[in-house]
N, C-alpha and C positions, 0 to 999 in steps of 0.2 A: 158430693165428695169434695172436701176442701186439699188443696196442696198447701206445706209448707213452704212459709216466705223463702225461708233458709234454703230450701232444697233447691226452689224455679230459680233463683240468682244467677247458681253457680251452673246450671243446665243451661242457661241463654251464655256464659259466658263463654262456654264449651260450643257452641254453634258458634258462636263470631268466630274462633278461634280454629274452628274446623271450616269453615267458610275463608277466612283469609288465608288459609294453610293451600286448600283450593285452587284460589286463586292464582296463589304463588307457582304451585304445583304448573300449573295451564301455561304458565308462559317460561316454562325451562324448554331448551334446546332438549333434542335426543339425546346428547352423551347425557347432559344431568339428568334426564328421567332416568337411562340406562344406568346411574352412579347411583344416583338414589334407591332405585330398584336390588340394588347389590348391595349396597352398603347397610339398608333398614333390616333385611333380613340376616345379614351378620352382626348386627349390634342385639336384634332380640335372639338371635340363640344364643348369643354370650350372656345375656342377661339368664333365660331358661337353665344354660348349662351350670350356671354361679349358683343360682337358685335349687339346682337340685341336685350338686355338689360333685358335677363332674368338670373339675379343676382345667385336665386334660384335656377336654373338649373346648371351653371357654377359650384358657389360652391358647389353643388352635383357631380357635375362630378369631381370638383379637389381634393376633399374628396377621392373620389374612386380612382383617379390618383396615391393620395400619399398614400393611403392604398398597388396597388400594387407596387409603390415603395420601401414602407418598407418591405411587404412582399418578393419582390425580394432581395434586401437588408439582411434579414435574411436567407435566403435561399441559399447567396453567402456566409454572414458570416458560417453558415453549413459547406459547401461546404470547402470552406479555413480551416475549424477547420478540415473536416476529412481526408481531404490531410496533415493537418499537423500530425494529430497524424499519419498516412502511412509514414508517413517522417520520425517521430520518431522512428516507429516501424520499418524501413530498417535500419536507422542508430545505431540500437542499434544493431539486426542480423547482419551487419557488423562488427559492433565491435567485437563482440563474432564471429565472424569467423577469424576474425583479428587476436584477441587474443589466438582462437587457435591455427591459422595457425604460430603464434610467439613462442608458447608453443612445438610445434613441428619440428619449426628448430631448438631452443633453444636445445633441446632432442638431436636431430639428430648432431647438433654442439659439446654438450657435449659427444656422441657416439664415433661419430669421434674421438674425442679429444683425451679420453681413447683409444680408439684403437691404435692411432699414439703410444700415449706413453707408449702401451705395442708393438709395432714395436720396436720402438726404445731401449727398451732396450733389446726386444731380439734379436736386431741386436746388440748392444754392445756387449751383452753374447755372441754372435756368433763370435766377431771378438776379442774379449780377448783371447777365446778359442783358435783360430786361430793362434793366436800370437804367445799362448804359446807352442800349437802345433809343429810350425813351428819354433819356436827356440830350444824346443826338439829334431823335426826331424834334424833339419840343426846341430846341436852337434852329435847326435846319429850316421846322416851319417860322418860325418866328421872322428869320429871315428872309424867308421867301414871301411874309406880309409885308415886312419891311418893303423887301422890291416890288411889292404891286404897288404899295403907297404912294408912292416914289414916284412911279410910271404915271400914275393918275392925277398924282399933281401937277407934273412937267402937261399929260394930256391938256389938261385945261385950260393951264397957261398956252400952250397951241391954237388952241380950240375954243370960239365963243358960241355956244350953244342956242340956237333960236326955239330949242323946244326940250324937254324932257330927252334924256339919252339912254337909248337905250339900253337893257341890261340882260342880265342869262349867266347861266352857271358856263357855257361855253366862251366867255368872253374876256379873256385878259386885261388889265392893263398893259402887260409889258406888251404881251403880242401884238395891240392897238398901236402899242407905241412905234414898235417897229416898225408897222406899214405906214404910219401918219409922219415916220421921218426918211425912212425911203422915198414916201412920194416929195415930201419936201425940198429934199436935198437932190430929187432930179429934176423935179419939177417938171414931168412928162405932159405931152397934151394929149394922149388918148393912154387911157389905162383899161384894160382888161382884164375883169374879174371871173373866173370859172368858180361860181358857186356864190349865189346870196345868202349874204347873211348880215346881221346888224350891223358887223363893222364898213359896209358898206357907207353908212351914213360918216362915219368918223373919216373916210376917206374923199367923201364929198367934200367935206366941211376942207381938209386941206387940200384939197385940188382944186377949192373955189379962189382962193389966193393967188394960186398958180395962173389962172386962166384954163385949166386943163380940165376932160370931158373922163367919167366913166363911163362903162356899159359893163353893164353883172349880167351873165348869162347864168339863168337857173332852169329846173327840169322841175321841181317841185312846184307845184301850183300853190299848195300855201302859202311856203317861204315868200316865191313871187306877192303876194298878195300881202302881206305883212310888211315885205319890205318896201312896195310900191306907197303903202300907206304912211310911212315911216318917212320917205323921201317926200311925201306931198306937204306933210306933217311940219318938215324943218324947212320948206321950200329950197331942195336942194334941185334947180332947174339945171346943172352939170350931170344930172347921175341918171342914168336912163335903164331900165329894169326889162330883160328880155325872156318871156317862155319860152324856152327850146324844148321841143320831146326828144326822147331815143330813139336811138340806131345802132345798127351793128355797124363797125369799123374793125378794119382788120390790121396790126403793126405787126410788122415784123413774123408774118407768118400767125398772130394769133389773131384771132378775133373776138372780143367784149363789144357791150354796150357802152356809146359815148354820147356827146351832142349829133343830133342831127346837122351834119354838116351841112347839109343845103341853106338851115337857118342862121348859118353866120355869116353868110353874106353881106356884105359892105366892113369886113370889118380886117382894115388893113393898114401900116404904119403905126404899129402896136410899140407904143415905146415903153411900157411894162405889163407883163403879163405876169397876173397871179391867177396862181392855182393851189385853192384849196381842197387836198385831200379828203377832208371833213364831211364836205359837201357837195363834192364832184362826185360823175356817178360811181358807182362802187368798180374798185379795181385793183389788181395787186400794186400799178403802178401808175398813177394817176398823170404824171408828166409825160409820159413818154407821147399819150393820144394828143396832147395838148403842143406837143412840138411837131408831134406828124403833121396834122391840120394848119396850125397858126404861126407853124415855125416860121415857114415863105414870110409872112405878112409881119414877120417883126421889121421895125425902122431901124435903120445902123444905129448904131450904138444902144440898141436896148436892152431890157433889161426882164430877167424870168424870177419871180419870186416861189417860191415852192416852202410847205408848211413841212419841213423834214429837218434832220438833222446835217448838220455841214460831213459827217465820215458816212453818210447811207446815201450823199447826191453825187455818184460820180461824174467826171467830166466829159465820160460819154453820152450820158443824158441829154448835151444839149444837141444831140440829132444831127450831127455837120454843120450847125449854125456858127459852130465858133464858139457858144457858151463855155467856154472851159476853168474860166477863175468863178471861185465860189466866196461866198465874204457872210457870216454869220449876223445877223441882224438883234437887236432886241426880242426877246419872247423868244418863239420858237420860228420862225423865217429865215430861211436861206436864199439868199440873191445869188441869181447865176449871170454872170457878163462877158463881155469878151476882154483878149487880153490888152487891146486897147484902151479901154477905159479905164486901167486900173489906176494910174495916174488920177485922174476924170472922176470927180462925183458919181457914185453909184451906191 
């Protein structure tokens, strides 16, 4: 049994057609099922009543048709009005979020801002400071190479060297200088040094002019040993190198570690006494033991050199000896004398 082409055309075209109707149909809300459900049966009995010439019935039913037309009609207009005012009312929340969230980088922009330009000037402040710093320091040092230059050349002109001289980060010129013109300008015949050290040699060398005798009393058995080699070394036969060990000493109610006093023995008519802090044994006050023990034994009119400043040596220090003028030396030395001498080379 054949079908006509002409008939199956228009049958497929009526499936698609009832198939996307379907479709359409499945994804309406409940009111449009319930709309469409009312509305299809009042449009085919206006069509049956037209059709079979009950006038009065039609127009009752198109009456009712367009009643719920318009009623859907109003219901959509609803509808659209209160989506729009929701529309309104996000867009306006927006905004006002918007506008704070502008309000608070604006803030946060301005925060920054300030802050930068309080970096930045106290990074200027910092590097002016710097500057100037640094062009004080770099004059200050300059001058302070200046003054060693100085001291090292006058030393030399002092001082003829029979061997290599010794050196060290602890060793001044100026401070050499100082002691190699105090001794000159007293020209003592026993000197006493509390604490060896290299400059030991530089003060042989000016005491040998003199006629005058060291003795370096050290604790350290190195030092000892370095510097014993150092005097054999330049043949300084004036400088005589002493190992003392420790002992408790008690001043003034306290008691530290000093020289064994029993090993100073023979050592008396001291016409200058240095002490160095450096290398005397450890103490908050390094003079004070040194005048307890060897104060008796200074000679009239001698003399206390101390590695300190002239406003930290006061005139009490010198023990009842009478030390009480003080007179600042080259380098870092302070000479303490009586007030007799002041007149008097010292």
């Amino acid at each position: 049994m054949r079908v006509d082409l002409g008939v199956r055309i228009p049958m497929t075209r009526l499936l698609r057609l009832a198939r996307a109707l379907v479709r359409r149909l499945r994804g309406l809300s409940r009111r449009q099922v319930v709309g469409v459900v009312v509305i299809v049966p009042v449009a085919l009995g206006v069509a049956v009543a037209s059709m079979i010439g009950q006038a009065a019935v039609a127009t009752g039913l198109l009456a009712l048709l367009l009643t719920a037309v318009l009623a859907g009609v109003i219901h959509l207009s609803r509808r659209i009005g209160g989506v729009h005012r929701a529309t309104q009312e996000t867009v306006r929340d927006l905004r006002a979020t918007v506008e704070q969230l502008q309000r608070r980088v604006i803030a946060a922009v301005e925060k920054e801002r300030l802050a930068a330009g309080d970096r930045h000037r106290e990074l200027t402040e910092a590097m002016a400071r710097t500057e100037r710093l640094t062009g004080r320091g770099a004059e200050l040092l300059l001058r302070e190479q200046s003054l060693e230059i100085e001291a090292l050349l006058q030393l030399f002109q002092l001082v003829t060297p029979r061997a290599p001289m010794p050196s060290g980060a602890g060793l001044h010129p100026t401070d050499l200088l100082g002691l190699v013109h105090v001794v000159r300008e007293r020209r003592p015949a026993l000197v006493v040094a509390l604490g060896g050290g290299p400059s030991a040699v530089w003060l042989g060398y000016a005491l040998a002019g003199a006629g005058g005798r060291l003795e370096v009393v050290d604790h350290d058995t190195s030092r000892v040993t370095a510097l014993r080699a150092l005097v054999a070394e330049h043949g300084l036969a004036s400088v005589s190198v002493r190992l003392v060990g420790l002992g408790e000493l008690a001043v003034d109610g306290r008691t530290g570690e000093w020289y064994d006093v029993d090993a100073l023995d023979g050592l008396a008519d001291i016409d200058l006494l240095l002490v160095d802090g450096a290398l005397a044994p450890a103490g908050a006050d390094p003079l004070a033991p040194a005048l307890h023990v060897l104060g008796r034994r200074l000679a009239p009119g001698a003399g206390v050199v101390v590695d300190d400043e002239p406003e930290r040596v006061a005139p009490r220090q010198g023990g009842g000896f009478g030390l009480t003028v003080r007179r600042r030396l080259p380098g870092r030395w302070t000479v303490l004398t009586h007030p007799e001498n002041v007149g008097a080379a010292v």
